[in-house]
DSSP file (Angstrom, degrees, kcal/mol; ACC not computed):
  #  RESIDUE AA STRUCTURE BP1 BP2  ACC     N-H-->O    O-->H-N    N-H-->O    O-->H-N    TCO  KAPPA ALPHA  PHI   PSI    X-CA   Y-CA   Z-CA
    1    1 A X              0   0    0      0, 0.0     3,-0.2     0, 0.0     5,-0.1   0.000 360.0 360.0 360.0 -40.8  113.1   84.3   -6.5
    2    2 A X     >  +     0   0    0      1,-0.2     4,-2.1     2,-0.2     3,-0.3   0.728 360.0  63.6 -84.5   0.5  113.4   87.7   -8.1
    3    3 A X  H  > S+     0   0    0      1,-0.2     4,-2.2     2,-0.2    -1,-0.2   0.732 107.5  44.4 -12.4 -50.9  109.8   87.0  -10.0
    4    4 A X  H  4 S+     0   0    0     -3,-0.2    -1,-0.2     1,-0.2    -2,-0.2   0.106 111.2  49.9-124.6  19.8  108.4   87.0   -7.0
    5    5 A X  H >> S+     0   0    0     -3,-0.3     3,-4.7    -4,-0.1     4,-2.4   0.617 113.9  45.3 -42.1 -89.1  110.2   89.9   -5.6
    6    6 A X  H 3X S+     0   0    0     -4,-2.1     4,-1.4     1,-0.2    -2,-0.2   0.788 113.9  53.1 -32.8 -49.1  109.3   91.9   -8.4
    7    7 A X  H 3< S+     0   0    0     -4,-2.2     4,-0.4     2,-0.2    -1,-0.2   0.545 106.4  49.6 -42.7 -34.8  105.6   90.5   -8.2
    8    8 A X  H <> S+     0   0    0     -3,-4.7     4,-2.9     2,-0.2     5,-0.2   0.876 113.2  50.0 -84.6 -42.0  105.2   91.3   -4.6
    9    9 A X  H  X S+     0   0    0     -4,-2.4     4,-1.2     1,-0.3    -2,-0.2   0.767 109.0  51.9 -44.1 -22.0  106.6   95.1   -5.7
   10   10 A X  H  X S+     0   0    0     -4,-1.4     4,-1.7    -5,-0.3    -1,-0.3   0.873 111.6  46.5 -89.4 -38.6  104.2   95.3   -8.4
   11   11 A X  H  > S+     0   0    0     -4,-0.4     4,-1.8     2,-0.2     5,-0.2   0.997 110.5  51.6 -43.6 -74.2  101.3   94.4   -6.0
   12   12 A X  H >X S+     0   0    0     -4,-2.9     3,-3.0     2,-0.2     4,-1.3   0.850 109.2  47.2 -49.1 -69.9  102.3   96.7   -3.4
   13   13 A X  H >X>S+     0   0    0     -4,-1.2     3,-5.2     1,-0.3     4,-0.8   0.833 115.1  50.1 -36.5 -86.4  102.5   99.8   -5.8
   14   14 A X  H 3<5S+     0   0    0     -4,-1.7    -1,-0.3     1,-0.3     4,-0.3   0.699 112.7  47.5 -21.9 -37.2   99.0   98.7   -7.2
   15   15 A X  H <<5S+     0   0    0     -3,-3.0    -1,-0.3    -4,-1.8    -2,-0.3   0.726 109.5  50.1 -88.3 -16.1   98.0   98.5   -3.7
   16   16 A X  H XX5S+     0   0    0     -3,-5.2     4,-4.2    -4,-1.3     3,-0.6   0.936 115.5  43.1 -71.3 -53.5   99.5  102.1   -2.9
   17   17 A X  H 3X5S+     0   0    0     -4,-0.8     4,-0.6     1,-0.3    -2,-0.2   0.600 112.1  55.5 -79.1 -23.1   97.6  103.9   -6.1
   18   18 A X  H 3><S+     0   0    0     -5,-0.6     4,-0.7    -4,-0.3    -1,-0.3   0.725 109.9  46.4 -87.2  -7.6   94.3  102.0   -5.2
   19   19 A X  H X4 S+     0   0    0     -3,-0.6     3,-1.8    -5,-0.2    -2,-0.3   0.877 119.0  41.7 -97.8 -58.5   94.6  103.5   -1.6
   20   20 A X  H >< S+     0   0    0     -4,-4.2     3,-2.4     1,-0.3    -3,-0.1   0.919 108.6  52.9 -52.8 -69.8   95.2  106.9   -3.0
   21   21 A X  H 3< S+     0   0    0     -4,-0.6    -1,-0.3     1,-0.3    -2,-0.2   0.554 104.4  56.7 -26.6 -41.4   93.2  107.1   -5.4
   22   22 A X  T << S+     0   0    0     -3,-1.8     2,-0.3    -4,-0.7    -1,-0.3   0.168  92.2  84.3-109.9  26.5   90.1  106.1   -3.2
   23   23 A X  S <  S-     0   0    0     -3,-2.4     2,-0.5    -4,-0.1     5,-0.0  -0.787  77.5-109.3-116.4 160.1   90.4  109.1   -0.2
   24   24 A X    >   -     0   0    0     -2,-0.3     3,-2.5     1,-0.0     4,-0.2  -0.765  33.1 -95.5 -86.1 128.1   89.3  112.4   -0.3
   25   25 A X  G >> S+     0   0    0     -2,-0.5     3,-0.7     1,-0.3     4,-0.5   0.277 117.5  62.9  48.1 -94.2   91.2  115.6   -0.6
   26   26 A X  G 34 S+     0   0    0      1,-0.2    -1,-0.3     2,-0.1     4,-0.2   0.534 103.7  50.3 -59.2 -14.2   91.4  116.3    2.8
   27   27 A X  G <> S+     0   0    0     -3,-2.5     4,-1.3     1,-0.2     3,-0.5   0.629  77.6  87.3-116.0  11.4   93.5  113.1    3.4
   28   28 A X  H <> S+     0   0    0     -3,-0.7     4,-0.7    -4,-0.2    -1,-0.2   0.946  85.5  61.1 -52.0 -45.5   96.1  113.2    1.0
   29   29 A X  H  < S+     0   0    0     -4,-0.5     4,-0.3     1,-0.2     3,-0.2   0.868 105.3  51.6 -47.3 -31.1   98.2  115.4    3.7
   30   30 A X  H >4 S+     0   0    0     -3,-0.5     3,-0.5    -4,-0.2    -1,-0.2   0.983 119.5  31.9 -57.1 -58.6   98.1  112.4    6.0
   31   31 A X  H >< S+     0   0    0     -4,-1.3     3,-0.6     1,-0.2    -2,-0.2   0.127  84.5  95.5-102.1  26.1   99.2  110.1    3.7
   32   32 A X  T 3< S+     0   0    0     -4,-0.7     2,-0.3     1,-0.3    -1,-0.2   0.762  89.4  46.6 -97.2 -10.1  101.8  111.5    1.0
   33   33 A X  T <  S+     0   0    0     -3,-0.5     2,-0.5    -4,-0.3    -1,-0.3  -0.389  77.5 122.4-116.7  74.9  104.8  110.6    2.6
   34   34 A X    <   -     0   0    0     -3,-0.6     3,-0.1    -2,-0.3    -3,-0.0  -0.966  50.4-151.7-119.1 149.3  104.0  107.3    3.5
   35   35 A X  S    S+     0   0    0     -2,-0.5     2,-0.3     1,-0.1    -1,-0.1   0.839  71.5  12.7 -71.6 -38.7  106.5  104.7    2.0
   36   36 A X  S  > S-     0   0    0    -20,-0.1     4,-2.2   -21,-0.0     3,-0.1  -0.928  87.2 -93.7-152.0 144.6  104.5  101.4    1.5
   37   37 A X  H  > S+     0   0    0     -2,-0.3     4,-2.1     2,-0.2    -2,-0.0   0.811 118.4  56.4 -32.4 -38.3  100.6  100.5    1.7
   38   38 A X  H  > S+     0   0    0      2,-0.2     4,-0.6     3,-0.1     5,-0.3   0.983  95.9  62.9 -64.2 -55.4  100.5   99.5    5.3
   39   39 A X  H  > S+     0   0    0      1,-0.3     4,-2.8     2,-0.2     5,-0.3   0.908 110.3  38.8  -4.9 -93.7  101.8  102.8    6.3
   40   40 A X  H  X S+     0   0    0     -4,-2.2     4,-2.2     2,-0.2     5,-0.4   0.961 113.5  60.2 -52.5 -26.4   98.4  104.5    4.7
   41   41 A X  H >X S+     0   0    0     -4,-2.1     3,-2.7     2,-0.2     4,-0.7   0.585 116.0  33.9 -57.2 -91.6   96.2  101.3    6.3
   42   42 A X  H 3X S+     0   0    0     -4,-0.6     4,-1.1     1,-0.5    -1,-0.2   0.325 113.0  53.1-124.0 -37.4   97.4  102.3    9.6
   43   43 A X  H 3X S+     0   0    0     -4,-2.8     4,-1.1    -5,-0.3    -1,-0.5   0.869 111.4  51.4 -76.9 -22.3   97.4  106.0    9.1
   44   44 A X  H <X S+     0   0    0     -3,-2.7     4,-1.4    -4,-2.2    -2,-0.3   0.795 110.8  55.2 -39.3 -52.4   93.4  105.3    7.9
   45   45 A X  H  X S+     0   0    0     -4,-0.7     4,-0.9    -5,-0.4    -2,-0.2   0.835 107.3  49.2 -50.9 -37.3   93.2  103.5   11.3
   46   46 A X  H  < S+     0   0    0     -4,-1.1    -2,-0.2     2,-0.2    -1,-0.2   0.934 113.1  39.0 -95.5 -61.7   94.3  106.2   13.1
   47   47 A X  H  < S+     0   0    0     -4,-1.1    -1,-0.2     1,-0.2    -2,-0.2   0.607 121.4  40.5 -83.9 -17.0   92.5  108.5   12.1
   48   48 A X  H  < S+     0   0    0     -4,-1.4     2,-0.7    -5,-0.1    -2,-0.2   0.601  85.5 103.2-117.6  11.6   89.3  106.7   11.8
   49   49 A X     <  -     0   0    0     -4,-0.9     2,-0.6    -5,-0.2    -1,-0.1  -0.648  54.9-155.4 -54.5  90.9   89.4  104.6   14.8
   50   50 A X        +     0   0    0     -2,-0.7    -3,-0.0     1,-0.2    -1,-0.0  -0.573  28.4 156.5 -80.5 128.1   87.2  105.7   17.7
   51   51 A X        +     0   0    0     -2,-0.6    -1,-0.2     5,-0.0     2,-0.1   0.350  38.8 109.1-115.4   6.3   88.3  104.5   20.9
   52   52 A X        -     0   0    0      1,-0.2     4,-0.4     2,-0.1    -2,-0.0  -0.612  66.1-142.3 -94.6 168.7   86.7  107.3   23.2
   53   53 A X  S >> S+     0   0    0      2,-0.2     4,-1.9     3,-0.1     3,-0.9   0.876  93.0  54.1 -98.1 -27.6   84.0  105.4   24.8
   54   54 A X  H 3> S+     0   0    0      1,-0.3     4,-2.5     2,-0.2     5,-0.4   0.860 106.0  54.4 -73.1 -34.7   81.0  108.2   24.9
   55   55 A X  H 3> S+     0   0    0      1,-0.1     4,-1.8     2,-0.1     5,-0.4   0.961 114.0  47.8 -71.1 -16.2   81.4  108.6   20.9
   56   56 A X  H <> S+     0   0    0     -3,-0.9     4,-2.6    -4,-0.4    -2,-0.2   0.954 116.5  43.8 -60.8 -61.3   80.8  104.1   21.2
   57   57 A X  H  X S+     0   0    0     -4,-1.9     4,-3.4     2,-0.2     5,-0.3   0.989 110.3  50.4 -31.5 -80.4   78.0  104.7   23.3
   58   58 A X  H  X S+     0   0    0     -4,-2.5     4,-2.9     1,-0.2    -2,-0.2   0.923 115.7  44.6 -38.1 -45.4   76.5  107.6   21.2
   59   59 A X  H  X>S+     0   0    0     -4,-1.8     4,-1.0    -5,-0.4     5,-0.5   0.966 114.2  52.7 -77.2 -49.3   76.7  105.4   18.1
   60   60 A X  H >X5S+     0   0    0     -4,-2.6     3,-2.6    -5,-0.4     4,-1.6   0.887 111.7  42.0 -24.0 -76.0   75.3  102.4   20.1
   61   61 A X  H 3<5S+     0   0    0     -4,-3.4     4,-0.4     1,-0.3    -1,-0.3   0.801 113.1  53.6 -77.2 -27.7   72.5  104.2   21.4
   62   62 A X  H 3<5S+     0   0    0     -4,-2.9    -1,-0.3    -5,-0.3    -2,-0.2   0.294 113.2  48.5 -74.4   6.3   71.8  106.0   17.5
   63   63 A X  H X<5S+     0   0    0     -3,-2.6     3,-1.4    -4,-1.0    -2,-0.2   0.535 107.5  57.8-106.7 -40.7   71.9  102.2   16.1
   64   64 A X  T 3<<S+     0   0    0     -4,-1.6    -2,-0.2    -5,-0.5    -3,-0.1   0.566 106.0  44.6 -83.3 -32.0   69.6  101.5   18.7
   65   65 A X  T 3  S+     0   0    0     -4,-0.4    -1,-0.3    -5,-0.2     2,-0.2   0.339  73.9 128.2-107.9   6.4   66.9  104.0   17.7
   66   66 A X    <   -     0   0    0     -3,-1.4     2,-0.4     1,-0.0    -3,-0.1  -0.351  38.4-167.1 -76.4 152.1   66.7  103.5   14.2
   67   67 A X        -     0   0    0     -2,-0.2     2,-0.2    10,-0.0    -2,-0.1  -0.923  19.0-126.3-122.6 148.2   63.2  103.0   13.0
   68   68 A X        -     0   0    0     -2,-0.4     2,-0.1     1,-0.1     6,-0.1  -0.554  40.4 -98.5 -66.7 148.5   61.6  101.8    9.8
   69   69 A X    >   -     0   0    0     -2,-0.2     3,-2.5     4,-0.2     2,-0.7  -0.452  46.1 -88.1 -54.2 142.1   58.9  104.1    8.0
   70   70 A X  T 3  S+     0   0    0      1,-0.3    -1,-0.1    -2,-0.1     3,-0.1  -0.408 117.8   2.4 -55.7 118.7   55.4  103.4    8.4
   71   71 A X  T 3  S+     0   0    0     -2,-0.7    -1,-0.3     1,-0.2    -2,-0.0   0.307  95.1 145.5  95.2  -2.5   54.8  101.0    5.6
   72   72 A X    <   -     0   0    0     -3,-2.5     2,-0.4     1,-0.1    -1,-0.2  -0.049  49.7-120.8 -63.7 160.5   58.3  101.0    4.5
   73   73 A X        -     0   0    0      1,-0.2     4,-0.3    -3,-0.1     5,-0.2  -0.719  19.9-122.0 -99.6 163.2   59.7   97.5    3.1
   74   74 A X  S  > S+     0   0    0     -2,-0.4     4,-2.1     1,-0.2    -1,-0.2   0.754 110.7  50.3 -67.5 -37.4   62.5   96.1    4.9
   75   75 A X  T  4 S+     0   0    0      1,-0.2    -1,-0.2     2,-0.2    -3,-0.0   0.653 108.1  54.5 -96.7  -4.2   64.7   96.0    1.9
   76   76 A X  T  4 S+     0   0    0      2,-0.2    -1,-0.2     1,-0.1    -2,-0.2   0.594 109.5  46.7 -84.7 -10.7   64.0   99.6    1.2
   77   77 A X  T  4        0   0    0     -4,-0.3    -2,-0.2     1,-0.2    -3,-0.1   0.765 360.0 360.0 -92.9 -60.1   65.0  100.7    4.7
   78   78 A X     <        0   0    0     -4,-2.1    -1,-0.2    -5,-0.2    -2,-0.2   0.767 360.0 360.0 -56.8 360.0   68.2   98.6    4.6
């Protein structure tokens, strides 16, 4: 049982230093006193969630207009 204690702690730390590690700069302030890995998922949610409905729209309708180049190949556009 305390293996697998230890095991999950050793995850979780991994999973804390892979989370830092992979933000920029500006969002260490969010997330340096957070205790455990969910704690930064959720403050990452937070902050990157959009819930207003005109910014949904707006990206809707800017999905909505993309065009390929004339002559472009499909896997060069994606």
């Amino acid at each position: 049982m305390a293996t697998s204690v230890q095991d999950w702690e050793k995850r979780e730390n991994k999973a804390m230093v892979l989370l830092r590690i992979s933000v920029k700069e500006n969002i260490i302030p969010h997330i340096q006193d957070s205790k455990n890995s969910n704690e930064i998922w959720v403050t990452f949610k937070d902050l990157h969630e959009m819930k207003n409905t005109n910014h949904v729209l707006f990206l809707k309708s800017k999905i909505l207009s993309i065009r390929t180049e004339e002559n472009e190949a499909v896997i060069a556009f994606i």
